[in-house]
N, C-alpha and C positions, 0 to 999 in steps of 0.2 A: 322225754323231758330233756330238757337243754342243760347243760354241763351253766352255770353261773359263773365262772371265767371265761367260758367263750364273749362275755356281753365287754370281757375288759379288753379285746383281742388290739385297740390300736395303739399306734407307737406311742412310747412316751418319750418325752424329752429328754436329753442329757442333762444331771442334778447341775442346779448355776445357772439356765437360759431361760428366759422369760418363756410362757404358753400367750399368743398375742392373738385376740379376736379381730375384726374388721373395727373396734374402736382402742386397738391396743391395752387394753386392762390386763391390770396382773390378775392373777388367780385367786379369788378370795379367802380370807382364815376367817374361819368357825368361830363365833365367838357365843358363849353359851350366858345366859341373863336369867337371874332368877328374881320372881315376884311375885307375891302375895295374890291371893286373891281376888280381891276387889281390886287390885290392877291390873290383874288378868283379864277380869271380865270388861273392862273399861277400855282395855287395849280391842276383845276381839270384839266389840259391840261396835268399835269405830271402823274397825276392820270390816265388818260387814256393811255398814253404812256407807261409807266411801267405797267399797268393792275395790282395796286394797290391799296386799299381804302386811304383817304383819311386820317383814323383812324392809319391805318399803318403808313405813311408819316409821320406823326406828331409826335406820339409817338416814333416815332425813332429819330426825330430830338430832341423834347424835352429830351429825354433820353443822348442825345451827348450833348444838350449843358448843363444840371444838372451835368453830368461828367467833362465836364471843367471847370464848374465854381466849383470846388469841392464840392456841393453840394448832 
């Protein structure tokens, strides 16, 4: 059986430099949302219907309404 710190075996970066993909994006932060039921279920009903994550969903809506609220 595999030691679970072998799977972290590559470099990390020095703390302060960006980690840059092929479209330069920083690193994302965790952002944790909590919600009731019925909009839970509301959330993953559309999730399944579009064959979208949930991560998607969200971040496109938070993203639309940060732009109207001029933010």
């Amino acid at each position: 059986m595999k030691n679970k710190t072998t799977n972290r075996s590559r470099r990390r970066q020095p703390t302060g430099t960006k980690q840059t993909d092929s479209m330069t994006h920083e690193k994302p932060v965790a952002l944790t949302l909590k919600v009731d039921a019925s909009t839970y279920i509301r959330l993953s009903t559309l999730r399944a219907t579009q064959r979208r994550t949930s991560q998607d969903i969200l971040q496109q809506a938070l993203e639309e309404y940060l732009d109207r609220a001029g933010a």
